[in-house]
C-alpha positions as CSV (number, residue, x, y, z in Angstrom):
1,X,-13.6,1.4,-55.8
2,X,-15.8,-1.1,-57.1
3,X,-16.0,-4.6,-55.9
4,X,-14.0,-6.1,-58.5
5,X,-11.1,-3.8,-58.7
6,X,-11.3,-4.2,-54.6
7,X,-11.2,-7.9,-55.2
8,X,-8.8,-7.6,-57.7
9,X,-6.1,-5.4,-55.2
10,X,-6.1,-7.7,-52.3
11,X,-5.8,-10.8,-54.3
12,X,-2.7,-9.2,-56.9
13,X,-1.3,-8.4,-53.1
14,X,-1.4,-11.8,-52.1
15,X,-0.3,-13.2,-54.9
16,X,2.6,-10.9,-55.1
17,X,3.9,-11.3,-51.9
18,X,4.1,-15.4,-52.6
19,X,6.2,-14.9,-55.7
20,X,3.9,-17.7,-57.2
21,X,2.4,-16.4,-60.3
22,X,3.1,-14.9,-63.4
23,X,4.9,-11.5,-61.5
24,X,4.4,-8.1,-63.2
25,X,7.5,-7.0,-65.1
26,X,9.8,-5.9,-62.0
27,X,9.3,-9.3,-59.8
28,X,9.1,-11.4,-63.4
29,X,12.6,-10.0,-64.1
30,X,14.3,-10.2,-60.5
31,X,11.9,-11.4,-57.5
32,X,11.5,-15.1,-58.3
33,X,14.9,-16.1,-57.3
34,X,14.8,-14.0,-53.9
35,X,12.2,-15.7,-51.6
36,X,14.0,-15.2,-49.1
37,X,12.1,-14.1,-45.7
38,X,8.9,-14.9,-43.6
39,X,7.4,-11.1,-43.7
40,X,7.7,-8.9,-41.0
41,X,7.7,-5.6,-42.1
42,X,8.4,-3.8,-46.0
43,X,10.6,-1.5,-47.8
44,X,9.4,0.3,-50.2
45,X,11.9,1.1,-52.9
46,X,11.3,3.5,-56.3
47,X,11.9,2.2,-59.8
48,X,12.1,4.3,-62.6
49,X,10.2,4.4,-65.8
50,X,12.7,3.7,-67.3
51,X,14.2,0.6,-65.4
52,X,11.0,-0.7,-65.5
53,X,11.2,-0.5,-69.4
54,X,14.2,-2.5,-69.2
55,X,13.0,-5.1,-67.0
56,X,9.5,-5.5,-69.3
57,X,12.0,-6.1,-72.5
58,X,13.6,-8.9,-70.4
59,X,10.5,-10.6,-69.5
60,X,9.5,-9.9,-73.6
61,X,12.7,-11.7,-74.3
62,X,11.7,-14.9,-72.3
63,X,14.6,-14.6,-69.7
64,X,14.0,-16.4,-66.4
65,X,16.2,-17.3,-63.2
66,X,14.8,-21.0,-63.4
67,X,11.9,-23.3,-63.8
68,X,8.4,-22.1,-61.5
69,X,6.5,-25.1,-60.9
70,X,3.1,-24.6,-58.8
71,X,2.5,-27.8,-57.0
72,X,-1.0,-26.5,-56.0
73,X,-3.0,-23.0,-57.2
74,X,-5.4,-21.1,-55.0
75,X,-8.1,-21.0,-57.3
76,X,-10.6,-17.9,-57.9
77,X,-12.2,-16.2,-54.5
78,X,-15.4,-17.3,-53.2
79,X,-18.0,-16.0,-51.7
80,X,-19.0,-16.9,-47.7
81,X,-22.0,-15.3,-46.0
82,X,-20.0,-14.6,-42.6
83,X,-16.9,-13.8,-40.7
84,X,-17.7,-16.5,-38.7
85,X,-17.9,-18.9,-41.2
86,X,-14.9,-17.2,-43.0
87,X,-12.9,-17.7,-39.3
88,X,-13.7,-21.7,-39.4
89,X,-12.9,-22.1,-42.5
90,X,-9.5,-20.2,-42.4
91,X,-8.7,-20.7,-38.4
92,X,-8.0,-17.3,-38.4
93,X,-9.2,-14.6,-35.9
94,X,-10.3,-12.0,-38.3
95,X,-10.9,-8.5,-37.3
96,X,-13.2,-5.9,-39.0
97,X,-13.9,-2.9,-39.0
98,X,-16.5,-1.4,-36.3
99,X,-20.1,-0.1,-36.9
100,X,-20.2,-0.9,-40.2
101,X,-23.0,-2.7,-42.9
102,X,-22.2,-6.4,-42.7
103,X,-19.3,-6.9,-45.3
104,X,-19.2,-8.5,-48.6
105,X,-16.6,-11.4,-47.9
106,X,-14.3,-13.5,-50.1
107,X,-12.0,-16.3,-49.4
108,X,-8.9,-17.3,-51.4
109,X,-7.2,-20.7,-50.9
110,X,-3.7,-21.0,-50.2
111,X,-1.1,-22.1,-53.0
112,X,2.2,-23.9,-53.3
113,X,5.0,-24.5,-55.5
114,X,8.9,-24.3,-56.1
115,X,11.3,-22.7,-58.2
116,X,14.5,-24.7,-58.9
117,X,17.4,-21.9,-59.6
118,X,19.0,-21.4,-63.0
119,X,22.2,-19.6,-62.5
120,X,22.9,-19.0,-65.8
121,X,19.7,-17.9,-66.6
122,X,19.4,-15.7,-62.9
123,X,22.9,-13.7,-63.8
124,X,21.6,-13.0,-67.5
125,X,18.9,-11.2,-66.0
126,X,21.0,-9.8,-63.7
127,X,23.6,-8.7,-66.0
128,X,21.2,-7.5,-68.5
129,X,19.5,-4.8,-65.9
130,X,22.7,-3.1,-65.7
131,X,24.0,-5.3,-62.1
132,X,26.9,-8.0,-61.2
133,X,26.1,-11.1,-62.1
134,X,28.9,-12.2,-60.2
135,X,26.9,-11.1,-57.3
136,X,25.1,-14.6,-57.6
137,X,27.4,-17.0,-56.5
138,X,27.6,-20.7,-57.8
139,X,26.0,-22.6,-54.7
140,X,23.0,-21.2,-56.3
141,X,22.9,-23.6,-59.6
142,X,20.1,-26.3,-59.2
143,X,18.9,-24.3,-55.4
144,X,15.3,-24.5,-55.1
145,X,13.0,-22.2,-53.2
146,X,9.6,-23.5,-52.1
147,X,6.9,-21.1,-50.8
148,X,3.7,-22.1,-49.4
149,X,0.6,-19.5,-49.2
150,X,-2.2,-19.9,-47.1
151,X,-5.8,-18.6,-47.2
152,X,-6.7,-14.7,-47.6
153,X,-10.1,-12.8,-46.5
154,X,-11.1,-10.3,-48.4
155,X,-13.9,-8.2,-46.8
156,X,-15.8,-5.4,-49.0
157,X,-17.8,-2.7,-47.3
158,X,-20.7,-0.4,-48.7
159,X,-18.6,2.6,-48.4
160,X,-15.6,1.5,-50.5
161,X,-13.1,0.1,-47.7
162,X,-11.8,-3.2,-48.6
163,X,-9.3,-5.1,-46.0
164,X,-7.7,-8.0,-46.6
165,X,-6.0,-10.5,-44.4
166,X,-3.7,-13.1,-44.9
167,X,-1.2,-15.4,-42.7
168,X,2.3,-14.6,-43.5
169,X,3.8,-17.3,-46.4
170,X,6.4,-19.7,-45.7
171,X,9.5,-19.5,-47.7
172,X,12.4,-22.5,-47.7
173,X,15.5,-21.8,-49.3
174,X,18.7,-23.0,-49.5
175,X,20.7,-22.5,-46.4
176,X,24.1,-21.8,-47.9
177,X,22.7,-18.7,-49.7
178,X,23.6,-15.2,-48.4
179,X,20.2,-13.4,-48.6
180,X,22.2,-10.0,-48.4
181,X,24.0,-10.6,-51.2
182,X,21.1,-11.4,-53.0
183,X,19.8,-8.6,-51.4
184,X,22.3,-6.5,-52.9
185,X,22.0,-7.6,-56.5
186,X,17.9,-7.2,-56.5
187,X,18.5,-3.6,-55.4
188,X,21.0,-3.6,-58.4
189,X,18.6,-4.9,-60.8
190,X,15.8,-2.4,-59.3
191,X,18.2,0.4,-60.6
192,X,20.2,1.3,-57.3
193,X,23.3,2.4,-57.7
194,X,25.8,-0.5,-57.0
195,X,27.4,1.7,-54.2
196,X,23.9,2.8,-52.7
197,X,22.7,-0.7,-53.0
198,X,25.4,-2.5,-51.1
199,X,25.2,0.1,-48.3
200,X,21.1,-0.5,-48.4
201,X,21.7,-4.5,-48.6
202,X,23.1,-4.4,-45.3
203,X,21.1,-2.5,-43.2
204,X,18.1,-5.0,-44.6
205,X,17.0,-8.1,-42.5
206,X,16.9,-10.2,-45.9
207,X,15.0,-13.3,-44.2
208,X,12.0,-11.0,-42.9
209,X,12.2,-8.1,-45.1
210,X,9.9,-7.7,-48.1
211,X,10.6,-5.1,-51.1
212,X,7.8,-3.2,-52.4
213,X,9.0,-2.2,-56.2
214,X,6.7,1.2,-56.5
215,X,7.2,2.5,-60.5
216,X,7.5,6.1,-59.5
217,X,4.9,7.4,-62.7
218,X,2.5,4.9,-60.1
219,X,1.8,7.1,-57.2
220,X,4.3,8.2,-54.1
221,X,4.9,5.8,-50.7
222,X,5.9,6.4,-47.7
223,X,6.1,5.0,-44.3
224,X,3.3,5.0,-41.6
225,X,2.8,4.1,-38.2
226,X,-0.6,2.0,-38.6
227,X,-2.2,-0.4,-36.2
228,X,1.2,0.0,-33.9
229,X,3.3,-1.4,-36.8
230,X,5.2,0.1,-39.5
231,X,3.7,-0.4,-42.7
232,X,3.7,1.7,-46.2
233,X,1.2,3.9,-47.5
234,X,1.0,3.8,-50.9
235,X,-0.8,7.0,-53.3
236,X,-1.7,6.5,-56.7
237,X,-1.2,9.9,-59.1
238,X,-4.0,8.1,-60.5
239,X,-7.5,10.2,-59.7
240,X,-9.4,6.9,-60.3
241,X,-7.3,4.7,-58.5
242,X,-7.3,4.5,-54.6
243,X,-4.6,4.9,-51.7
244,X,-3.9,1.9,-49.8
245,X,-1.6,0.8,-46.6
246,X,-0.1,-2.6,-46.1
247,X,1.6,-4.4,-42.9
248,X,1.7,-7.0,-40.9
249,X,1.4,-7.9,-37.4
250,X,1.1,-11.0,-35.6
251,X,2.0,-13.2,-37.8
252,X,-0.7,-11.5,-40.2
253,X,-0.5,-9.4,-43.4
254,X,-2.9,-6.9,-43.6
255,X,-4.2,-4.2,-46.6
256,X,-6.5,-1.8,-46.4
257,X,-8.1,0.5,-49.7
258,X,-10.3,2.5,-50.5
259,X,-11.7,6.0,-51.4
260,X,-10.8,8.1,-48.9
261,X,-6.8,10.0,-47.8
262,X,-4.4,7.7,-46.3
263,X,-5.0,9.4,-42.6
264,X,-8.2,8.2,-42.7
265,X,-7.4,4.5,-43.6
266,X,-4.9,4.4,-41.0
267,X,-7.9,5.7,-38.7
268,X,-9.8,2.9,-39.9
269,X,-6.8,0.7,-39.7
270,X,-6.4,1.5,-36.1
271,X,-9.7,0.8,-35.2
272,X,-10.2,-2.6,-36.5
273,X,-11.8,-5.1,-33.9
């Protein structure tokens, strides 16, 4: 992977996981009016060509749960000479990976902002990806969700490896929302079968869980056991794109890419210092 496209992964991760930005075509249609958690782990979930179709017409059609203003952006990534400096500048205790060329490092600011809830707007979408609008209840007219993103590493290494690391993002929501209903109607719109989906919604801790919408023409995911967390490993059908693993521990979100099988980023993964 070259050093832009390994710049480019960890900062589309980071900026996916703040539900901040302009989202590709499944969070554009669904994910900004579920910020509900503080990450602790993922789910992967599969969406089909063909739902993802749907959900692309719906952004094409200029449907949107409510009004995303960013109240401060993260900018583009700079370059630092060292982890050290990288460390004061974040206050983060950054690990790397052993024996290794001294990195390329990058360092992405953090970003804010707030989406104030359109209901009628929300349950269009909804209703329009085949779900129950109804499933969004009223108290969520005029709700607002503020998130707050902080800095990100990313560190580039001669062979290919890039890992990133980020602190987990804040999310405020309203506290009269039931983040399992919610739950319940993103599965919907992700193409779960209502039945399915309300049986998934509740086995999900909604206020630390994150979904992981994988297209299934992308690449298969499954779940690892990687640094002694549960994270996802995700494998691109793509020859020219690479494998990576995500997680998070201690308060930290991690990913880690590059050319090489998922067992050996794991490896990797479980050897960082």
């Amino acid at each position: 992977m070259s050093n832009k496209r390994s710049i480019a992964a960890g900062l589309t991760f980071v900026v996916a996981i703040a539900l901040l930005v302009a989202f590709p075509s499944v969070r554009a249609a669904a994910g900004e009016f579920l910020g509900l958690f503080r990450v602790q782990k993922f789910a992967p979930i599969s969406v089909s060509p063909q739902q993802m179709a749907l959900l692309g017409q719906l952004q094409e059609q200029g449907l949107a749960p409510g009004e995303l203003v960013m109240v401060s952006e993260s900018g583009e990534p700079t370059a630092v000479d060292t982890l050290e400096t990288a460390a004061q500048l974040t206050g983060y205790q950054l690990r790397q990976l052993a024996d290794r060329d001294l990195p390329e490092i990058y360092l992405m600011g953090d970003a804010s902002g707030y989406l104030d809830i359109d209901l009628a707007g929300a349950r269009a979408i909804v209703e329009a990806a085949g779900a129950d609008p109804l499933l969004l209840p009223d108290s969520l007219d005029g709700a607002r969700v503020t998130v707050q993103t902080y800095d990100s590493v990313q560190q580039l290494y001669a062979d290919g490896l890039m890992v990133m690391q980020t602190a987990v993002p804040d999310v405020t929501y309203p506290p009269d929302v039931d983040p399992t209903v919610l739950g319940e109607a993103l599965l919907q719109v992700l193409g779960v079968e209502p039945a399915a989906a309300h049986q998934l919604a509740q086995s999900i801790d909604w206020t630390s869980t994150m979904l992981l919408p994988i297209p299934q023409d992308l690449g298969t995911y499954r779940e690892v056991t990687v640094d002694g967390m549960t994270g996802v490993a995700v494998e691109p059908f793509d020859s020219g794109s690479d494998p990576a693993i995500v997680w998070q521990k201690d308060g930290m979100v991690y990913m880690m890419t590059g050319p090489v099988p998922v067992d050996e980023l794991i490896n990797q993964a479980n050897a960082l210092q």
